[in-house]
Phi, psi and omega in degrees: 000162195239147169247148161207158188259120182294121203294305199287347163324295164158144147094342169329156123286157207301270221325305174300300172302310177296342176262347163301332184280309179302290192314341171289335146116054172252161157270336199215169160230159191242122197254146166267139198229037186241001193226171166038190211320314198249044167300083172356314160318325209246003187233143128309180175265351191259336151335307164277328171285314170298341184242034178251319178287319185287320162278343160295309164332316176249044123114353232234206189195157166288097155306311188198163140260161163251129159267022183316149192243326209053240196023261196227029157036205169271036156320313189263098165331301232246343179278313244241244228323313174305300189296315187297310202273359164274332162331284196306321183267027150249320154315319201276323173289292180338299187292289158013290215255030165085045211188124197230038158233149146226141190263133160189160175296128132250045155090191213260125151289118201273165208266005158239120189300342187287352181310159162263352169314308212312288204307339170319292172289317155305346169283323185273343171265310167344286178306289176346300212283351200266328151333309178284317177289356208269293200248052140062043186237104154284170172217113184288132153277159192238137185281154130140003138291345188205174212283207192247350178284334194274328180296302172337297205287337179279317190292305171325321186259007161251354151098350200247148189287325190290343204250102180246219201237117186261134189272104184258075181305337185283328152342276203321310177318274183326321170210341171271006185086356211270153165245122168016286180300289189324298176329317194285296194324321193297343184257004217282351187262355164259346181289112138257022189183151162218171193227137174258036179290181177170147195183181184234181180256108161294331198193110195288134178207167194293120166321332185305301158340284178340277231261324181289005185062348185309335176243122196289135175303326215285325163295302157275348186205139169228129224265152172217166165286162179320165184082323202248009174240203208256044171256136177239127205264307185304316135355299186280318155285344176281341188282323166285336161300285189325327201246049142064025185247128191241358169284239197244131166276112178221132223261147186225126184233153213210335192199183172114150193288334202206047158011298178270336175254011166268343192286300193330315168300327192267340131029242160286340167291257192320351171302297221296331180304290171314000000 
């Protein structure tokens, strides 16, 4: 397995972070593309080559982008024809930049497929996913609003090879209640990207709350550096050993006084692991 780094974790300009990320002794970074300088929109092809280069340059490589979009995620009907085609043009950046995940939330999947959200969102991955099989991009959903058996089960029912899994055990922790390792089996034939994180669950609320802003994270969950939140870690790589998985641990940090020097601890955590 590879370690990598959330470029915005941190706290940087893109250019700084990444060569901060290489010195921290990472392979890859995972960059967010949906706003500002690494906006599809805001890169060129000459643009793109140049930072395709420049990161080649400091030895490292693009693990995923994140396309998160937020607000109602692909919930929203009415919404979704905008997201799938800015999707599709972050994917179209991703290969650009050598580089074939792109990561995002699409919203709480409901454990009964008859919901009428379900066919909404199966429909908007459809499309992504059928995009992704075209030009040879997945595109991972990030765990941790709805259990992992319920994830299985949408993923199972869209048909598309592309639309896989980016694995966030501390979500899964934090706020659906799910445990980690299992999450890796129930899931194993889609994790392409993980996320390295951890935190613990303060107080169990409905993810719809959650993930819906309706309840402050500050109430229910609280993210730690690594090692130190209610993730088991040797549990959790090894179920990823088992099921034959060599990609990227990539640390993702959201809060804490001092960012960079929690990445750095996580690091040195996952070395010791790996």
């Amino acid at each position: 397995m590879k370690i990598g780094i959330m470029s915005d974790s941190l706290l940087l300009p893109l250019h700084e972070s990444l060569k901060k990320a290489a010195n921290l002794g990472a392979n890859g970074v995972q960059i967010y593309a949906v706003r500002g300088e690494m906006a599809p929109e805001n890169l060129d092809k000459w643009q793109r080559k140049e930072l395709r280069q420049y990161i080649r340059d400091l030895g490292i490589e693009v693990s995923a982008l994140c396309g998160d979009m937020g607000g109602h995620a692909f919930q929203d009907e009415k919404e979704n024809p905008y997201k799938v085609e800015r999707s599709c043009r972050i994917m179209d950046l991703a290969l650009d930049l050598d580089c074939h995940v792109v990561t995002t939330h699409i919203g709480v999947v409901p454990s009964d497929p008859n919901h009428p959200r379900y066919a909404i969102m199966q429909k908007a991955c459809r499309e992504m996913g059928e995009y992704g099989d075209k030009v040879g991009c997945k595109f991972a959903i990030e765990t941790g609003p709805e259990m992992s058996t319920t994830l299985r089960a949408f993923l199972d029912s869209l048909g598309c090879k592309s639309m896989c899994v980016n694995l966030d055990p501390a979500n899964l922790t934090m706020v659906a209640g799910d445990d980690a390792a299992k999450a890796v089996h129930n899931l194993a034939p889609y994790i392409v990207h993980t996320h390295a994180k951890d935190g613990k669950m303060l107080k169990y609320y409905d993810p719809e709350l959650v993930y819906g802003g309706q309840v402050p994270g500050d109430q229910c969950y609280q993210e730690m550096p690594l090692g130190q939140g209610a993730v088991n870690w040797d549990e959790y790589l090894q179920a990823l050993r088992d099921i034959g998985y060599d990609g990227y641990l990539t640390i993702e940090r959201e809060c804490g006084k001092d960012p960079a020097a929690d990445i750095a601890m996580a690091v040195d955590f996952l070395k010791q692991r790996i």
